[in-house]
SERO-4910 file (N, C-alpha, C, O; in steps of 0.05 Angstrom, whole numbers):
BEGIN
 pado doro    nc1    nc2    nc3   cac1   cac2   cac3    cc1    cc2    cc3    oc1    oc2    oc3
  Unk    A   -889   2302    173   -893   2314    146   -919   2331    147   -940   2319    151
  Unk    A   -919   2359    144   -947   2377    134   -966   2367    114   -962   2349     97
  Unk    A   -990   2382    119  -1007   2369     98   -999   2375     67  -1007   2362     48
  Unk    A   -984   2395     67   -975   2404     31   -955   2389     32   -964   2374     15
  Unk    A   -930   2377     38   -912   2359     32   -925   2332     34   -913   2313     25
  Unk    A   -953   2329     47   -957   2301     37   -974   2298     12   -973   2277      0
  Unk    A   -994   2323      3  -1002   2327     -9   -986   2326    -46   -994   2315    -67
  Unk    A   -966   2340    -40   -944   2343    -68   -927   2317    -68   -918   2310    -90
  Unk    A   -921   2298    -44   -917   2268    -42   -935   2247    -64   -927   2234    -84
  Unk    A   -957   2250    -53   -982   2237    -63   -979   2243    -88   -969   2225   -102
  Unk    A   -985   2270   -100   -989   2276   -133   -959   2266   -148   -957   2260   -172
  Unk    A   -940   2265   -129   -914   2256   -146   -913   2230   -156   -902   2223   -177
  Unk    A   -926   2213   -138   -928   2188   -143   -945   2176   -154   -941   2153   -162
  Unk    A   -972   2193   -158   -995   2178   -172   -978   2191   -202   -987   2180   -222
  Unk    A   -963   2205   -207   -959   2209   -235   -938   2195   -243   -933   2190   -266
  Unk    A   -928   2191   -227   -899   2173   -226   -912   2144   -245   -907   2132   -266
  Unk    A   -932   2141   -222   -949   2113   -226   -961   2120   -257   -960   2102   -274
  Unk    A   -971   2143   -263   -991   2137   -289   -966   2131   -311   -967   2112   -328
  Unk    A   -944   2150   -308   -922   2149   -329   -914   2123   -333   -906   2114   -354
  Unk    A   -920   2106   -302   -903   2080   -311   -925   2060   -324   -919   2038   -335
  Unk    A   -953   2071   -320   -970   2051   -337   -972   2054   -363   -975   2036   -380
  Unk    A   -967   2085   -367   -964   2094   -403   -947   2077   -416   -949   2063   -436
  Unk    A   -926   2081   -398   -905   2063   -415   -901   2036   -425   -886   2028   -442
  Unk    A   -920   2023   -408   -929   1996   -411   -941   1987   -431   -957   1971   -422
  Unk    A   -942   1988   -459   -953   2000   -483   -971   1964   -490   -995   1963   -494
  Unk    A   -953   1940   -489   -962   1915   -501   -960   1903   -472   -947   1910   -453
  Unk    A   -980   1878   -477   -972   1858   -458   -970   1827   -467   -976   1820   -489
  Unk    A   -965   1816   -453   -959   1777   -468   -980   1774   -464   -986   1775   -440
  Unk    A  -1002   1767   -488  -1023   1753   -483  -1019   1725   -475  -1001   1710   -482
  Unk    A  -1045   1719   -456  -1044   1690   -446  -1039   1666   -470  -1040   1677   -493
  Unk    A  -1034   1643   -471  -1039   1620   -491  -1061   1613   -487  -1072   1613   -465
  Unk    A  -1073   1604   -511  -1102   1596   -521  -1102   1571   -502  -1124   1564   -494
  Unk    A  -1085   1560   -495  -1086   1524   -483  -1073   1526   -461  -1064   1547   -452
  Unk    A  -1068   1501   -448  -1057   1500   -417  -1028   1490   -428  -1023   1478   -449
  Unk    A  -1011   1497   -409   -987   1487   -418   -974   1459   -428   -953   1457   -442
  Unk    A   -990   1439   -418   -991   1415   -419  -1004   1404   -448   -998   1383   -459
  Unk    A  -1020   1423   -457  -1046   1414   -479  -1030   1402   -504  -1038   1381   -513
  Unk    A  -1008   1415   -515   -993   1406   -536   -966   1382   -545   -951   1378   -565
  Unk    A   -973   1371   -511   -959   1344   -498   -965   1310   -525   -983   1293   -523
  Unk    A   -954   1311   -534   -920   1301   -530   -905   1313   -551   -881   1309   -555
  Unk    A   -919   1328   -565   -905   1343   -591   -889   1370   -578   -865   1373   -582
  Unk    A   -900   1383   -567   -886   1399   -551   -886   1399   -520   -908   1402   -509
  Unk    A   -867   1397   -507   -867   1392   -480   -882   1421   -448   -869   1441   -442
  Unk    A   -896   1417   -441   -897   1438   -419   -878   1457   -419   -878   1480   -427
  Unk    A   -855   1438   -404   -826   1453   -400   -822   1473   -426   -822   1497   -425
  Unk    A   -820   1455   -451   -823   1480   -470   -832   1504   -471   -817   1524   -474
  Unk    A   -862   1505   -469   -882   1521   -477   -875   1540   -457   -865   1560   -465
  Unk    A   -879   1538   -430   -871   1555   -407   -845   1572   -411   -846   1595   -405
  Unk    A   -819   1557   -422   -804   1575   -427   -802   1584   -451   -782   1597   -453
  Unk    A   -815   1582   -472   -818   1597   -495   -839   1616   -499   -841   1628   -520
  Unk    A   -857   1620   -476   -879   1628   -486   -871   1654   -451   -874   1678   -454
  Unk    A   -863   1644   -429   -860   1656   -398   -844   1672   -410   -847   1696   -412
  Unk    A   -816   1653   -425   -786   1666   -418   -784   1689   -453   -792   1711   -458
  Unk    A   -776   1679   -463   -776   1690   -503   -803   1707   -505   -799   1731   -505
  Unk    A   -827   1698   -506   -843   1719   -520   -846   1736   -497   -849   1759   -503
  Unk    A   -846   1731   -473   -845   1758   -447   -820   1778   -458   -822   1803   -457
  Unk    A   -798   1763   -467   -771   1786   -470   -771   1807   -491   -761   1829   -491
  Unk    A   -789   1790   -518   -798   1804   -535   -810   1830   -528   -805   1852   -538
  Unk    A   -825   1823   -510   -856   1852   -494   -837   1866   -491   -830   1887   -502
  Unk    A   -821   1848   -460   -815   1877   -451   -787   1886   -456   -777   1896   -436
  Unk    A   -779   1886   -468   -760   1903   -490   -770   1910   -503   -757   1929   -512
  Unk    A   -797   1906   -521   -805   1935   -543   -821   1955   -514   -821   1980   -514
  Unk    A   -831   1942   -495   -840   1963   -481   -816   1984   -471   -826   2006   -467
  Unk    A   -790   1983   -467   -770   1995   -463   -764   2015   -488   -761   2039   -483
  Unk    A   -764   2003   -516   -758   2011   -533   -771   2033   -538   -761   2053   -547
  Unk    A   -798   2031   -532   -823   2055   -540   -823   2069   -523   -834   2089   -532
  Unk    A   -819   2074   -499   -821   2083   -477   -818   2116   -490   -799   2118   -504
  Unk    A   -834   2139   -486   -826   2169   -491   -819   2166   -517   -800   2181   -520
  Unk    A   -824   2154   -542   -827   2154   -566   -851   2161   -585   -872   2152   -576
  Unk    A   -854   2172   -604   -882   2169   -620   -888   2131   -632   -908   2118   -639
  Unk    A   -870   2127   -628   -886   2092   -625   -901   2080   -596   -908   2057   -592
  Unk    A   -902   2095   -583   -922   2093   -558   -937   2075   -562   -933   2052   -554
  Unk    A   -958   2086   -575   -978   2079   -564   -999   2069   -592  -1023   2066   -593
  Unk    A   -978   2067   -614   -984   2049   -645   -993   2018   -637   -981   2004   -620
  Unk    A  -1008   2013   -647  -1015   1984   -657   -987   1964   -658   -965   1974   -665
  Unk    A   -990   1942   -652   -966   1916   -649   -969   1915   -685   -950   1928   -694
  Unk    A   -981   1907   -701   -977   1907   -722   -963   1934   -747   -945   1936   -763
  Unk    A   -983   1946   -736   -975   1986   -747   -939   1992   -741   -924   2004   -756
  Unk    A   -932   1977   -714   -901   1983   -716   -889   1963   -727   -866   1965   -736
  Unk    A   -902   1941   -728   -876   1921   -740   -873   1938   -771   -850   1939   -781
  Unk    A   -891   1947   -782   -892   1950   -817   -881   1982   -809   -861   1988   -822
  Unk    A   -886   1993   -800   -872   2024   -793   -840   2022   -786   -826   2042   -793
  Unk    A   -830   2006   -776   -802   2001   -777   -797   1982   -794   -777   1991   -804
  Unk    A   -801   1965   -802   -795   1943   -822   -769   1962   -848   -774   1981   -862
  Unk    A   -747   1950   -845   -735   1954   -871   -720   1991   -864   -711   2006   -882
  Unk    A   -720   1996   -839   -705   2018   -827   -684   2010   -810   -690   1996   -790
  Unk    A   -661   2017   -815   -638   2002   -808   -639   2017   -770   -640   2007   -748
  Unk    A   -638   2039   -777   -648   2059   -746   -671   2040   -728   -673   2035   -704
  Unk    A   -679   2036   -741   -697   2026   -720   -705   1991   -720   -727   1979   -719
  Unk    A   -685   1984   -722   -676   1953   -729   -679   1933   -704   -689   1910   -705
  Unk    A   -669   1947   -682   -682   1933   -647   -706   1941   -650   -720   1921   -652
  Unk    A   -716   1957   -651   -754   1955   -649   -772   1944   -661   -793   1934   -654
  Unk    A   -757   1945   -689   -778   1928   -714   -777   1898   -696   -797   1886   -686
  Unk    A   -754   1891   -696   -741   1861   -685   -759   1845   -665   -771   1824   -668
  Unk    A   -757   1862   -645   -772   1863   -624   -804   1858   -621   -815   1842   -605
  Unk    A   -816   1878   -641   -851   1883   -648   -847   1852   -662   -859   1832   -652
  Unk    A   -828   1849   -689   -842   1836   -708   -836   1802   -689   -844   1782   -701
  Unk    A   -826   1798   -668   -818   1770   -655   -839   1769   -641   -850   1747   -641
  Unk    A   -854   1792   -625   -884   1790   -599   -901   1783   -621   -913   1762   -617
  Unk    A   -907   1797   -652   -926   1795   -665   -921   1760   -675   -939   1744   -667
  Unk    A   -907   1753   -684   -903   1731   -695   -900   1708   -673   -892   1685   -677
  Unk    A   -907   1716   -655   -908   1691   -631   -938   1693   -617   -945   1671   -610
  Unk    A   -956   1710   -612   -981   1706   -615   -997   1694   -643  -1020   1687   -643
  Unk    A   -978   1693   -666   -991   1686   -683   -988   1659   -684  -1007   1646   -692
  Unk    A   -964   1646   -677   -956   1619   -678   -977   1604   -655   -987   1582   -658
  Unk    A   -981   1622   -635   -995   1608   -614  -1021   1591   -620  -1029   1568   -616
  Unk    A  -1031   1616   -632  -1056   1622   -644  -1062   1593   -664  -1081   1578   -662
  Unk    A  -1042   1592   -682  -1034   1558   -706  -1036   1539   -694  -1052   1523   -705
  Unk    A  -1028   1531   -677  -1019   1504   -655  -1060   1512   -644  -1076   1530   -643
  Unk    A  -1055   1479   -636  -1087   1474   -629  -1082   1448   -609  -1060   1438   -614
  Unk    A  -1093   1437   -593  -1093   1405   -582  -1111   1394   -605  -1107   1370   -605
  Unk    A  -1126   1399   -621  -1139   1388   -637  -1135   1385   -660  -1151   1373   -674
  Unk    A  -1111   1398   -669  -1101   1402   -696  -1091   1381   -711  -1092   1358   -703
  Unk    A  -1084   1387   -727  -1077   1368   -754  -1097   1353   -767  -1092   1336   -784
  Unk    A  -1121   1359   -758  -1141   1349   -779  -1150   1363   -804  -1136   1381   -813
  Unk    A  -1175   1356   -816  -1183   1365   -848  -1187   1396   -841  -1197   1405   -821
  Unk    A  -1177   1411   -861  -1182   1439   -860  -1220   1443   -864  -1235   1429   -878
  Unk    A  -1224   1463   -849  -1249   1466   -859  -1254   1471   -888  -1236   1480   -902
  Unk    A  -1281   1466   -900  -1287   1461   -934  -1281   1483   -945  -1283   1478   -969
  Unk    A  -1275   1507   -942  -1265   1529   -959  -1241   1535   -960  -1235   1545   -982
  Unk    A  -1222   1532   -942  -1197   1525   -945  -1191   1507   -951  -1169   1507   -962
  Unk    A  -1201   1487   -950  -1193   1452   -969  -1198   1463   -998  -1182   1461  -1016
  Unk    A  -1218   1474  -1000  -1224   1473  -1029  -1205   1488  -1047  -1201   1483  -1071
  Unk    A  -1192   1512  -1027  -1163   1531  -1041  -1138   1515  -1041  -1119   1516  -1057
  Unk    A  -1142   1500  -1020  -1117   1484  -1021  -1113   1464  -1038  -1091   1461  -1050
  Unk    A  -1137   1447  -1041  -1139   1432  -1069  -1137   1444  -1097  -1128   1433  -1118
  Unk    A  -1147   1469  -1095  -1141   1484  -1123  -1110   1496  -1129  -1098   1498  -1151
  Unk    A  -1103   1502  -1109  -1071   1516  -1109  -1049   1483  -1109  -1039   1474  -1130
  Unk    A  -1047   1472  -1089  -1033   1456  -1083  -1038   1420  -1093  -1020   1404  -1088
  Unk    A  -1057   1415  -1102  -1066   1389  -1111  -1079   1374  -1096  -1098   1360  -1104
  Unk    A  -1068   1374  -1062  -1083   1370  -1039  -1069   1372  -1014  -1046   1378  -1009
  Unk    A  -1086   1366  -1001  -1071   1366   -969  -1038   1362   -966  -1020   1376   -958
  Unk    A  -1040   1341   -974  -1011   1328   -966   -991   1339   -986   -968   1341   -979
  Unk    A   -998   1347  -1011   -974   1362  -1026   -965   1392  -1012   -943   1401  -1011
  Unk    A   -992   1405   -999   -993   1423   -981   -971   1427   -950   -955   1444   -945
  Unk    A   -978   1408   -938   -966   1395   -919   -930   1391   -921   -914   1401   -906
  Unk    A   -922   1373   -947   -899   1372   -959   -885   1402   -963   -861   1406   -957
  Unk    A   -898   1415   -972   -891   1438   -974   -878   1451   -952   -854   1455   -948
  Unk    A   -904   1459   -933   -898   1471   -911   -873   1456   -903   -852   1468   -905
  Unk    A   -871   1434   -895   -858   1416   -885   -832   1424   -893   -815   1433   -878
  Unk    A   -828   1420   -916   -799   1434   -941   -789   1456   -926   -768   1458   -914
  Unk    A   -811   1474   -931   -807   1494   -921   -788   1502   -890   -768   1517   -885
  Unk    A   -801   1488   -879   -795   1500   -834   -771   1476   -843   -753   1479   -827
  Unk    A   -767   1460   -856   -741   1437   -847   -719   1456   -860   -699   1454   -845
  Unk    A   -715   1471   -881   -696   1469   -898   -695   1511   -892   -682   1525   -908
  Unk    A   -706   1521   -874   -699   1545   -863   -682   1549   -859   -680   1541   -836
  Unk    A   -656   1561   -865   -622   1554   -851   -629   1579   -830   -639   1600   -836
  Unk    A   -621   1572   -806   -617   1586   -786   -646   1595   -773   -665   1594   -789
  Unk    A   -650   1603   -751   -674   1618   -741   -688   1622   -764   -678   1625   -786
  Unk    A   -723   1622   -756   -741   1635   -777   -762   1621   -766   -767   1611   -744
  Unk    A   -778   1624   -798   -810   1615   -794   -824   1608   -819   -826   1623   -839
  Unk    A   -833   1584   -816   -851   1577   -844   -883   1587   -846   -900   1571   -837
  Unk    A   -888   1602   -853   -913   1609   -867   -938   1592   -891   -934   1578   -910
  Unk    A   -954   1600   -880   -976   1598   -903   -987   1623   -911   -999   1633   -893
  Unk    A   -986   1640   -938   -996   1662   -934  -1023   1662   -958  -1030   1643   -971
  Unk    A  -1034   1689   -958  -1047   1687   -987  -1034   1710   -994  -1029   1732   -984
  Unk    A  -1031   1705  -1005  -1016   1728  -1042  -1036   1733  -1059  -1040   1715  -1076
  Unk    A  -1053   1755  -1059  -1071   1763  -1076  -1098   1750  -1066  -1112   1755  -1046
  Unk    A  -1102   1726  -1093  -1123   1714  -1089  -1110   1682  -1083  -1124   1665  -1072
  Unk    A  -1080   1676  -1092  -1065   1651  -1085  -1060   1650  -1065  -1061   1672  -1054
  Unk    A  -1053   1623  -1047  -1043   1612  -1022  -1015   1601  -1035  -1013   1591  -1058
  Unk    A   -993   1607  -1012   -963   1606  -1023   -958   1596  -1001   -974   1600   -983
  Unk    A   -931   1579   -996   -916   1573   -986   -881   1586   -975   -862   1577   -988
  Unk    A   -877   1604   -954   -861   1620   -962   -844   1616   -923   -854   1611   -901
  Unk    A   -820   1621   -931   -807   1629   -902   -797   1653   -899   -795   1669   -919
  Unk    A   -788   1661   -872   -771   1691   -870   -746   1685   -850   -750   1673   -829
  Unk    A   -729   1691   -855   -708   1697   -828   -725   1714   -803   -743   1731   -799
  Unk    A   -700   1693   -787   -700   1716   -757   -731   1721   -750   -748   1704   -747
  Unk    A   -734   1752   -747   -755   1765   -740   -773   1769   -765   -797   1764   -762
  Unk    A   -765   1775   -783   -785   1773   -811   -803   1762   -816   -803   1737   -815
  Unk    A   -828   1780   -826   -853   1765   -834   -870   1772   -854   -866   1794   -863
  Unk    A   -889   1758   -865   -899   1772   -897   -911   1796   -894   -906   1812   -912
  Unk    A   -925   1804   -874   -935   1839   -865   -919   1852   -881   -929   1869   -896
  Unk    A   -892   1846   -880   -869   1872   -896   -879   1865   -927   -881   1883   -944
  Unk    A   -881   1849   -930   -890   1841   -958   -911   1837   -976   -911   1826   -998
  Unk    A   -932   1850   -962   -958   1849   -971   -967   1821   -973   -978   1813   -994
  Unk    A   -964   1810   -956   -980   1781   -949   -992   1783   -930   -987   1799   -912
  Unk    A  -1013   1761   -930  -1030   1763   -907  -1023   1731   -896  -1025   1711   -910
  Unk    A  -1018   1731   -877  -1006   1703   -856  -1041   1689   -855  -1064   1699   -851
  Unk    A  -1030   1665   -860  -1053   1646   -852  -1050   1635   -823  -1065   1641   -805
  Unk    A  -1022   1614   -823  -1012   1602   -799   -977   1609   -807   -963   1621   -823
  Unk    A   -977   1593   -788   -939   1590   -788   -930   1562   -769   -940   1548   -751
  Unk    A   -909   1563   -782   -889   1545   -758   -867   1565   -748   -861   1584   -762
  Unk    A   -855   1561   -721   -829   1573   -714   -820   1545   -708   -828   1525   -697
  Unk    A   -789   1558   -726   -772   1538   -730   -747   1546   -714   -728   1531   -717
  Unk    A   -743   1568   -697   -729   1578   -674   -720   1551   -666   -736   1533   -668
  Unk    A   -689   1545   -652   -686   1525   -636   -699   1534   -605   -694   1516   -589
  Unk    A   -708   1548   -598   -716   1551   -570   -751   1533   -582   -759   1515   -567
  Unk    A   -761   1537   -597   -786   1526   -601   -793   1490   -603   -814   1478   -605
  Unk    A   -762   1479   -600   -758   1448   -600   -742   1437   -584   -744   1416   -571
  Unk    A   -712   1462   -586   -691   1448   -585   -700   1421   -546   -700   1397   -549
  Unk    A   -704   1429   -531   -712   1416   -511   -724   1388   -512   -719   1370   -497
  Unk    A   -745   1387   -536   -764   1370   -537   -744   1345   -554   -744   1320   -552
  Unk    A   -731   1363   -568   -724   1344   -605   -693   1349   -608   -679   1339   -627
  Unk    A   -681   1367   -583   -654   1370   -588   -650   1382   -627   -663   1396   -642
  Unk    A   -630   1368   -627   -624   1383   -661   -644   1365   -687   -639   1370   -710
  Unk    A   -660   1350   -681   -678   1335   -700   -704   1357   -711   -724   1347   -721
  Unk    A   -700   1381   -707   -724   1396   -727   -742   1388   -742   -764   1398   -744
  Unk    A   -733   1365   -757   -750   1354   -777   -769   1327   -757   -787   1311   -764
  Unk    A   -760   1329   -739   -786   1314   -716   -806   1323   -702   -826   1311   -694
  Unk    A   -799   1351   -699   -817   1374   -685   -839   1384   -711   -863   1384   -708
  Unk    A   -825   1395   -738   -847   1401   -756   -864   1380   -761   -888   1388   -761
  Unk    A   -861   1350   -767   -877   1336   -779   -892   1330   -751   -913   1320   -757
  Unk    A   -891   1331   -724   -904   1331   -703   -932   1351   -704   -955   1347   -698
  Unk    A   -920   1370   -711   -935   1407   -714   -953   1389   -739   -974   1381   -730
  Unk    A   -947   1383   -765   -964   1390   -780   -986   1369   -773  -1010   1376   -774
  Unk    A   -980   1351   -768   -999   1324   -766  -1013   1326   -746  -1036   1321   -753
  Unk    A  -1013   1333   -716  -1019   1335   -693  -1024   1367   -685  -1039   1366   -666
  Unk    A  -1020   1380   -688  -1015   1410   -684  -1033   1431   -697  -1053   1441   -686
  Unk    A  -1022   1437   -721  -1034   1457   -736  -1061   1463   -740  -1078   1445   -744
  Unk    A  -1068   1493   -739  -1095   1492   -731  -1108   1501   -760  -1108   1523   -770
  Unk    A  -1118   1481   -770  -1139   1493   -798  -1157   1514   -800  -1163   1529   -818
  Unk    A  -1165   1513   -770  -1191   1529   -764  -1178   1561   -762  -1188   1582   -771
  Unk    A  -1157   1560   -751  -1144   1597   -750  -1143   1602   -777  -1152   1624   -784
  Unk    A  -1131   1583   -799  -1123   1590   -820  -1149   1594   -842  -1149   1607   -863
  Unk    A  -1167   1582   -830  -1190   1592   -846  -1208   1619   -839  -1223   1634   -853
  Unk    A  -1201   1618   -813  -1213   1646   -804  -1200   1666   -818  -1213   1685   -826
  Unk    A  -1174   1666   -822  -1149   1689   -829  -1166   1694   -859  -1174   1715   -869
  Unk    A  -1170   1668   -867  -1167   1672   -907  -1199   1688   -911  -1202   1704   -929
  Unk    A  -1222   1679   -891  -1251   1693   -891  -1244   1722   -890  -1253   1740   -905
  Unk    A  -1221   1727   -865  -1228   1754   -860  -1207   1771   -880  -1204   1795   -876
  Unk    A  -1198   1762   -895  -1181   1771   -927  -1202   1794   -950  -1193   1802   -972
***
Protein backbone atom coordinates (compact mmCIF):
# COMPACT_ATOMS: atom_id res chain seq x y z
CA UNK A 1 0.00 0.00 0.00
CA UNK A 2 1.50 3.82 -0.91
CA UNK A 3 1.78 6.38 1.48
CA UNK A 4 -1.58 8.22 0.14
CA UNK A 5 -3.70 5.00 0.24
CA UNK A 6 -2.54 4.51 3.69
CA UNK A 7 -2.89 7.90 4.45
CA UNK A 8 -6.83 8.23 3.07
CA UNK A 9 -7.09 4.49 5.01
CA UNK A 10 -6.17 6.12 8.27
CA UNK A 11 -8.49 9.39 7.83
CA UNK A 12 -11.38 6.85 6.81
CA UNK A 13 -11.29 5.20 9.86
CA UNK A 14 -10.53 7.76 12.44
CA UNK A 15 -13.91 9.26 11.09
CA UNK A 16 -15.57 6.17 10.79
CA UNK A 17 -14.47 5.94 14.52
CA UNK A 18 -15.57 9.59 15.56
CA UNK A 19 -19.13 8.94 13.76
CA UNK A 20 -19.40 5.89 15.76
CA UNK A 21 -18.65 7.74 19.07
CA UNK A 22 -21.16 10.63 18.07
CA UNK A 23 -23.58 8.28 17.88
CA UNK A 24 -23.15 6.92 21.19
CA UNK A 25 -25.29 9.72 22.63
CA UNK A 26 -26.29 7.99 26.52
CA UNK A 27 -24.65 5.48 28.48
CA UNK A 28 -25.96 2.97 31.53
CA UNK A 29 -24.80 4.59 34.37
CA UNK A 30 -23.11 2.36 36.98
CA UNK A 31 -25.51 1.43 40.24
CA UNK A 32 -25.01 3.42 43.29
CA UNK A 33 -24.41 -0.17 45.22
CA UNK A 34 -22.84 -3.55 44.53
CA UNK A 35 -24.97 -6.01 43.19
CA UNK A 36 -25.37 -7.96 46.21
CA UNK A 37 -26.15 -4.74 48.51
CA UNK A 38 -30.02 -5.01 48.19
CA UNK A 39 -29.95 -8.84 49.26
CA UNK A 40 -32.62 -10.44 50.37
CA UNK A 41 -35.24 -8.01 49.09
CA UNK A 42 -33.87 -8.04 45.83
CA UNK A 43 -31.61 -10.72 44.61
CA UNK A 44 -28.02 -10.16 42.75
CA UNK A 45 -29.28 -12.38 40.01
CA UNK A 46 -31.96 -9.77 39.78
CA UNK A 47 -30.25 -6.57 39.84
CA UNK A 48 -27.59 -7.82 37.21
CA UNK A 49 -30.19 -8.74 34.91
CA UNK A 50 -32.35 -5.82 35.31
CA UNK A 51 -30.00 -3.30 35.56
CA UNK A 52 -26.85 -5.44 32.76
CA UNK A 53 -29.81 -6.84 30.63
CA UNK A 54 -33.34 -4.12 30.57
CA UNK A 55 -31.84 -0.79 31.42
CA UNK A 56 -28.62 -1.58 28.94
CA UNK A 57 -31.53 -2.39 26.15
CA UNK A 58 -33.19 0.71 27.02
CA UNK A 59 -29.57 2.78 26.09
CA UNK A 60 -28.89 1.11 23.41
CA UNK A 61 -31.87 1.26 21.44
CA UNK A 62 -32.45 4.99 22.06
CA UNK A 63 -28.78 5.19 21.03
CA UNK A 64 -29.94 3.52 17.63
CA UNK A 65 -33.00 5.53 17.62
CA UNK A 66 -31.06 8.95 17.68
CA UNK A 67 -28.42 8.02 15.67
CA UNK A 68 -28.29 11.03 12.54
CA UNK A 69 -31.31 12.65 14.20
CA UNK A 70 -31.76 16.25 15.80
CA UNK A 71 -32.32 14.24 19.04
CA UNK A 72 -28.60 13.54 19.08
CA UNK A 73 -27.26 14.98 21.24
CA UNK A 74 -30.49 16.47 23.63
CA UNK A 75 -30.47 15.85 27.26
CA UNK A 76 -32.06 12.19 28.56
CA UNK A 77 -34.67 14.22 30.17
CA UNK A 78 -35.23 17.12 27.30
CA UNK A 79 -36.23 13.97 25.04
CA UNK A 80 -38.30 12.09 27.17
CA UNK A 81 -40.72 15.48 27.44
CA UNK A 82 -39.86 16.41 23.65
CA UNK A 83 -41.44 13.16 22.50
CA UNK A 84 -43.81 12.49 25.23
CA UNK A 85 -47.45 12.31 23.85
CA UNK A 86 -46.18 12.11 19.86
CA UNK A 87 -47.53 9.07 18.47
CA UNK A 88 -44.41 9.38 15.60
CA UNK A 89 -42.11 9.17 17.92
CA UNK A 90 -43.55 6.67 20.38
CA UNK A 91 -40.26 4.02 20.25
CA UNK A 92 -38.08 6.93 21.34
CA UNK A 93 -40.12 8.60 23.93
CA UNK A 94 -40.49 4.77 25.21
CA UNK A 95 -37.13 4.10 25.17
CA UNK A 96 -35.60 7.72 26.78
CA UNK A 97 -38.57 7.69 29.23
CA UNK A 98 -37.61 3.59 30.52
CA UNK A 99 -33.31 4.63 30.74
CA UNK A 100 -34.66 7.86 32.55
CA UNK A 101 -36.96 6.10 34.91
CA UNK A 102 -34.49 3.36 35.77
CA UNK A 103 -31.60 5.55 36.88
CA UNK A 104 -34.16 7.11 38.88
CA UNK A 105 -35.42 3.97 40.56
CA UNK A 106 -31.79 3.09 41.18
CA UNK A 107 -31.10 6.12 42.68
CA UNK A 108 -34.61 5.32 45.48
CA UNK A 109 -33.35 1.86 46.58
CA UNK A 110 -30.52 2.33 49.20
CA UNK A 111 -28.91 -0.76 51.53
CA UNK A 112 -29.87 1.59 54.18
CA UNK A 113 -33.23 2.46 53.39
CA UNK A 114 -36.47 2.32 54.89
CA UNK A 115 -35.71 4.40 57.72
CA UNK A 116 -37.09 7.99 59.09
CA UNK A 117 -37.13 10.43 56.27
CA UNK A 118 -34.94 13.22 56.97
CA UNK A 119 -36.85 16.27 59.20
CA UNK A 120 -38.03 18.27 56.20
CA UNK A 121 -39.52 15.72 54.36
CA UNK A 122 -41.07 14.11 57.51
CA UNK A 123 -42.37 17.30 58.30
CA UNK A 124 -44.33 17.49 54.51
CA UNK A 125 -45.19 14.18 54.91
CA UNK A 126 -46.75 14.65 58.20
CA UNK A 127 -48.49 17.69 56.88
CA UNK A 128 -49.83 16.09 53.56
CA UNK A 129 -50.30 12.55 54.59
CA UNK A 130 -50.88 12.29 58.54
CA UNK A 131 -47.63 10.32 58.82
CA UNK A 132 -45.22 7.96 57.69
CA UNK A 133 -47.11 4.93 57.58
CA UNK A 134 -50.38 6.42 56.03
CA UNK A 135 -47.66 7.57 53.48
CA UNK A 136 -46.15 4.26 53.05
CA UNK A 137 -49.86 2.66 52.72
CA UNK A 138 -50.30 4.76 50.06
CA UNK A 139 -47.33 4.21 48.07
CA UNK A 140 -47.88 0.68 48.86
CA UNK A 141 -51.72 0.95 47.30
CA UNK A 142 -50.27 2.41 44.86
CA UNK A 143 -47.13 -0.13 43.13
CA UNK A 144 -49.65 -3.24 44.39
CA UNK A 145 -52.82 -2.26 42.57
CA UNK A 146 -50.85 -0.95 39.12
CA UNK A 147 -52.58 -3.30 36.56
CA UNK A 148 -49.95 -4.32 34.27
CA UNK A 149 -46.27 -2.84 33.91
CA UNK A 150 -45.62 0.64 35.53
CA UNK A 151 -44.39 2.60 38.41
CA UNK A 152 -45.39 4.07 41.64
CA UNK A 153 -44.24 7.51 42.36
CA UNK A 154 -43.93 10.07 44.99
CA UNK A 155 -44.12 13.37 43.36
CA UNK A 156 -44.57 17.06 44.41
CA UNK A 157 -47.42 18.85 42.72
CA UNK A 158 -46.93 22.45 43.20
CA UNK A 159 -46.21 22.92 46.74
CA UNK A 160 -48.19 19.22 47.68
CA UNK A 161 -46.54 15.71 47.82
CA UNK A 162 -49.04 13.15 45.92
CA UNK A 163 -49.13 9.77 45.47
CA UNK A 164 -49.53 8.84 41.81
CA UNK A 165 -48.68 5.87 39.20
CA UNK A 166 -48.07 5.69 35.33
CA UNK A 167 -48.20 2.85 32.82
CA UNK A 168 -45.51 1.24 30.93
CA UNK A 169 -42.89 3.88 30.19
CA UNK A 170 -44.78 6.92 31.62
CA UNK A 171 -43.72 9.38 34.05
CA UNK A 172 -44.83 12.64 35.87
CA UNK A 173 -42.05 14.84 33.69
CA UNK A 174 -45.04 14.66 31.02
CA UNK A 175 -47.08 16.04 33.66
CA UNK A 176 -45.52 18.69 35.35
CA UNK A 177 -44.44 16.80 38.35
CA UNK A 178 -41.43 16.61 39.88
CA UNK A 179 -40.47 12.77 40.96
CA UNK A 180 -39.32 12.39 44.43
CA UNK A 181 -38.69 8.43 44.38
CA UNK A 182 -40.46 5.60 42.74
CA UNK A 183 -41.07 1.98 42.81
CA UNK A 184 -40.88 -0.24 39.50
CA UNK A 185 -43.44 -2.53 39.61
CA UNK A 186 -42.24 -4.19 36.11
CA UNK A 187 -42.33 -8.07 36.56
CA UNK A 188 -38.65 -8.18 35.42
CA UNK A 189 -37.99 -5.98 38.71
CA UNK A 190 -39.29 -9.14 41.08
CA UNK A 191 -40.66 -11.54 39.10
CA UNK A 192 -37.31 -13.85 39.94
CA UNK A 193 -37.12 -12.94 43.53
CA UNK A 194 -41.15 -13.04 44.38
CA UNK A 195 -42.39 -14.84 41.28
CA UNK A 196 -46.10 -13.40 40.89
CA UNK A 197 -46.35 -12.14 44.78
CA UNK A 198 -45.64 -8.21 43.96
CA UNK A 199 -47.17 -7.30 47.01
CA UNK A 200 -43.89 -9.05 48.77
CA UNK A 201 -41.37 -7.20 46.79
CA UNK A 202 -43.13 -3.60 47.44
CA UNK A 203 -43.59 -3.93 51.14
CA UNK A 204 -39.80 -5.33 51.04
CA UNK A 205 -38.80 -1.88 48.98
CA UNK A 206 -40.72 0.26 51.34
CA UNK A 207 -39.55 -0.95 54.74
CA UNK A 208 -36.00 -2.04 53.85
CA UNK A 209 -35.23 -0.21 50.61
CA UNK A 210 -36.47 3.14 49.92
CA UNK A 211 -34.23 5.89 50.07
CA UNK A 212 -35.59 9.06 52.14
CA UNK A 213 -32.48 10.78 51.63
CA UNK A 214 -32.89 10.95 47.43
CA UNK A 215 -36.33 12.01 48.10
CA UNK A 216 -35.35 14.80 50.18
CA UNK A 217 -32.65 15.94 48.07
CA UNK A 218 -35.28 15.93 44.93
CA UNK A 219 -37.92 18.11 47.16
CA UNK A 220 -34.68 20.80 48.39
CA UNK A 221 -33.74 21.04 44.89
CA UNK A 222 -37.69 21.97 43.86
Amino acid sequence: MNPQTQRTSATAGANAAVREAAAVTFVLPPLPYAENALEPVISAKTLRIHHGKHHQGYVDTLNQLVAGTPFANRPLKELVLATAGKPEQAALFHNAAQAWNHSFYWRSLSPRGGNVPPLDLKTRIDSIFGDLDSLKEQLGTAATTQFGSGWAWLVLDGAKLRVVKTDNADNPLTAQLKPLLVIDVWEHAYYLDCQNRRADYVKGVIDKLINWEFAAENLDSA
